[in-house]
N, C-alpha and C positions, 0 to 999 in steps of 0.2 A: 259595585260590590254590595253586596246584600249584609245588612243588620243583623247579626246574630239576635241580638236581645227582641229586635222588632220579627225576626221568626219565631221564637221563644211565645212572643205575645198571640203571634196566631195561633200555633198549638193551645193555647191557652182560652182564646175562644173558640174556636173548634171544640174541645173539651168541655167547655161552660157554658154557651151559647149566647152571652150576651157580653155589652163591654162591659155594663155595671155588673157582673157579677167577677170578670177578668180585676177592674178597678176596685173591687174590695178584697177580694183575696189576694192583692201586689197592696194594698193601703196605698192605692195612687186616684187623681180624679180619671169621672171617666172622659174629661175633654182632653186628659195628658192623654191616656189609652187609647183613642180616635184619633187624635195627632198622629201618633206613633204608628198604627195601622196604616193611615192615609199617605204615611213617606214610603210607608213601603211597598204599596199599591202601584206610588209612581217609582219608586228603584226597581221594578217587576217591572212595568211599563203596560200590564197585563190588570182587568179587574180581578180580585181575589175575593169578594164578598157583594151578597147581594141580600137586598132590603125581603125577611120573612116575616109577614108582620111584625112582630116587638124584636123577631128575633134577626141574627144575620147569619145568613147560609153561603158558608163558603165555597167559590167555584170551584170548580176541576184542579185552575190553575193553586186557588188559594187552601183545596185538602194536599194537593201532593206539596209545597212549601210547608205546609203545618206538619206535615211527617219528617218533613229534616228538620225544625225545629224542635219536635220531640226529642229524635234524634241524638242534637245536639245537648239537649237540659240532661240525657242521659248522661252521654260523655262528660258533660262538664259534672255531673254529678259523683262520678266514676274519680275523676278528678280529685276531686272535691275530699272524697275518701282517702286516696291514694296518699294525699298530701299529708291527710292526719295520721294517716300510717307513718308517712315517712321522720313526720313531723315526732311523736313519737319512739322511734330508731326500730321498728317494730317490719319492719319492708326496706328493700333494696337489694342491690347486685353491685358486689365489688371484686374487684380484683386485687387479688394478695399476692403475694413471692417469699418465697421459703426457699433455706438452704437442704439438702437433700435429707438426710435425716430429720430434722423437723417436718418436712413435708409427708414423710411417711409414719411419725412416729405422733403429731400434732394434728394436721393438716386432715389429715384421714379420715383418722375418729372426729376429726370438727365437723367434716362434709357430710359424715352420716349423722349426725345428731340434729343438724339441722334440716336435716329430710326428716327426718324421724319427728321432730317435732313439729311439721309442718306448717311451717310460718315462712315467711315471705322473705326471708334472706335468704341471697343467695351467694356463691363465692367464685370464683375463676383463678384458677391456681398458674402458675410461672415459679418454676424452680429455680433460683439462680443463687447463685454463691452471694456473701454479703456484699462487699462493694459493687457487685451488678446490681443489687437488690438495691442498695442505696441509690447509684444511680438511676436505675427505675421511678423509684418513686417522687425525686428530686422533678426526672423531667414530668410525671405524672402520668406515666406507662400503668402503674399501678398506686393505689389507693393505700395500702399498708402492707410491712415487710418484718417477716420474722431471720432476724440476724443475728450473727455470734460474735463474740471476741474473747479472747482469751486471757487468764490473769497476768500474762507475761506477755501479752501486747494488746491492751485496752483500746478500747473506742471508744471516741466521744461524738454525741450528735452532731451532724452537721448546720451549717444556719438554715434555716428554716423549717428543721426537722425534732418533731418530739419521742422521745424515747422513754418507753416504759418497761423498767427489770421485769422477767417472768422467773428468775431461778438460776440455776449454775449446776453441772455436770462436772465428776471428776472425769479426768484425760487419765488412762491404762495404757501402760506398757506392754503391749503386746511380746511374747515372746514361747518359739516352739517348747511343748510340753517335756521336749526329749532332752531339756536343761535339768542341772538339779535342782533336787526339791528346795535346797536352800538357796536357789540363786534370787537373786536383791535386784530390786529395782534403780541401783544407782546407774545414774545416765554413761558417768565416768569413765565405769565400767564395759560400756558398750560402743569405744569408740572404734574399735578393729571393726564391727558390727557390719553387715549390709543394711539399707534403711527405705523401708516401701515410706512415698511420700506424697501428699498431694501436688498438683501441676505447679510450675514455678510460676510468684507472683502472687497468688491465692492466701490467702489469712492463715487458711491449717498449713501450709508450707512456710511460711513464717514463722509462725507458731512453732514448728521444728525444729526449726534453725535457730531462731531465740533459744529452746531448751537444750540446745546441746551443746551453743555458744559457753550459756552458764556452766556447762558442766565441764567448759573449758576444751573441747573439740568439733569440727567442721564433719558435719554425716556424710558418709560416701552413699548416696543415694542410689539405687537399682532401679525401681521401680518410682514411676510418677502416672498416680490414678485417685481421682476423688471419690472414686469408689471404694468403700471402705472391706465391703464383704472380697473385694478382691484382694487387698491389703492383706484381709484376714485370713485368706485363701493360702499365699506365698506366705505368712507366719509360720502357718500347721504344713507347710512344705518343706520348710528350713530354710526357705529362702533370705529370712533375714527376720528384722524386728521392725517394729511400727509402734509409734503415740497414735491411739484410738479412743477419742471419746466414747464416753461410757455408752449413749445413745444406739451409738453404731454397734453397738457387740452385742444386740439380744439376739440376735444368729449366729452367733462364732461359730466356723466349725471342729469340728475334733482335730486336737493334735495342738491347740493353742493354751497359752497359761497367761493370765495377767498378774500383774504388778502395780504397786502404787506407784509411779518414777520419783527419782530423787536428783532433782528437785520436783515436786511437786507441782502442776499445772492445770486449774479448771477453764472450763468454758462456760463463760455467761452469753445465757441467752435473754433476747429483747427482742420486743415488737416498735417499730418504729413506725411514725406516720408525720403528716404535712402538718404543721403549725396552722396553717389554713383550715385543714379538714376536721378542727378540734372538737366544732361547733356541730356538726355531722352526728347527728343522733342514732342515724345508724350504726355508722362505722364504730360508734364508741361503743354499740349495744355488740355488735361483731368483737370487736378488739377487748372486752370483756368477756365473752364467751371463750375466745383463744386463751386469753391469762386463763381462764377458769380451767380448762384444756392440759395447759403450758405445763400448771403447776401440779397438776394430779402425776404427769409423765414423769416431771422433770425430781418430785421426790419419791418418785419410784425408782429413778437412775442416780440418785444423792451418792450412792454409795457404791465403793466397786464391788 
């Protein structure tokens, strides 16, 4: 196996033409610099340099060797940058997971802004509901995770896992416009109701069942879709009523009314990451850009 740093040296007289001038621009002697030469003459097994009067003219063998050792002073030069970038938080490629509304309402404008700024992060997105999202990144599928919980069934980090608040979304009572104008947002009130709901097992399906529990009734469910513009679809049909975070309703279509519900229900959103990955100057320069992102969205949706 060939010497990287003893290629290095050849390019370097190649370049300079002599060892004493190799040995003072490294500040090394020039019997170390001829050592180093001479191991690697015999790791070649080939002569690489031959005696030009004062000077030494490398063979055949010893230009085409000195051109992978340029080569290499590149790469490792390249290197060398790459690290202080990363070093930095200023460069890299991560991988994130967002719940579907964050992904389209955060996620989005994050990916264009860093194109647009043309810097060297980069993102790979995976949409998954929170607890996949947590699981993700626990086994280290993904590198950081934008996740929700709700004030009527919180989260807490799991071990190993740091969590940082971005803000809270009020939760809307969906219901068709063909009610009267004075109808109320109490839950109570809605237990004859049909009820579009997310998939059973899911945090926003909990989330349901928690608020309707409180309000002292079990929701006869119709409809089970995480899709919220579908939810909101069967709303403005009569097909029934839905808790829809605020997020989700900047498309509502016609034929829908909301309401504060009563009891009342926000969603806190969070960006979670690895206890490990804290140190990660990228990820933290990433996961400071999303908060910055998070929070321009999230108090534009503050209020129904």
């Amino acid at each position: 196996m060939l010497d990287a740093r003893r290629l290095q040296l050849l390019a370097d007289l190649e370049r300079l033409g002599t060892i004493a001038a190799v040995a003072n621009e490294l500040r090394q002697t020039a019997s170390g610099v001829s050592m180093q030469l001479s191991a690697l003459e015999r790791e070649a097994g080939v002569p690489l340099t031959e005696r030009q009067g004062r000077r030494l003219r490398l063979t055949a063998a010893g230009t085409q060797l000195a051109r992978h050792g340029r080569d290499l002073a590149a790469v490792l030069t390249l290197a060398e940058l790459e690290l202080d970038s990363l070093r930095a938080g200023s460069t890299g490629k991560y991988r994130i997971a967002a719940f579907p509304t964050a992904a389209r309402t955060i996620v989005a404008p994050l990916s264009r802004h860093l194109r647009d700024a043309g810097g060297a992060l980069d993102i790979e997105l995976d949409v998954l509901e929170p607890d996949d999202a947590v699981e993700a990144l626990r086994a280290g599928r993904v590198d950081a995770a934008i996740v929700h919980s709700y004030s009527n069934l919180p989260r807490t980090a799991p071990d190993g896992l740091h969590l940082e608040q971005l803000g809270s979304e009020p939760v809307l009572l969906a219901i068709p416009d063909t009610e009267p104008a004075d109808a109320t947002g109490a839950l109570r009130n809605r237990s004859h109701e049909q009820w579009m709901a997310a998939p059973d097992g899911t945090t926003c399906q909990r989330m349901l069942l928690q608020a309707c529990a409180t309000a002292g009734f079990e929701p006869a469910v119709a409809v089970r879709t995480i899709d919220y513009s579908v939810q909101l679809a069967l709303v403005a049909a009569g097909a029934g009523v839905a808790l829809v975070p605020r997020m989700a309703v900047t498309e509502a279509p016609a034929g829908v009314t909301f309401r504060t519900p009563n009891p009342e229900v926000r969603r806190d959103v969070a960006v979670a990451m690895r206890q490990s990955s804290l140190s990660d100057a990228g990820l933290r320069a990433l996961v400071d850009t999303i908060t910055q992102h998070a929070t321009r969205v999230l108090e534009h949706h503050a209020v129904p």
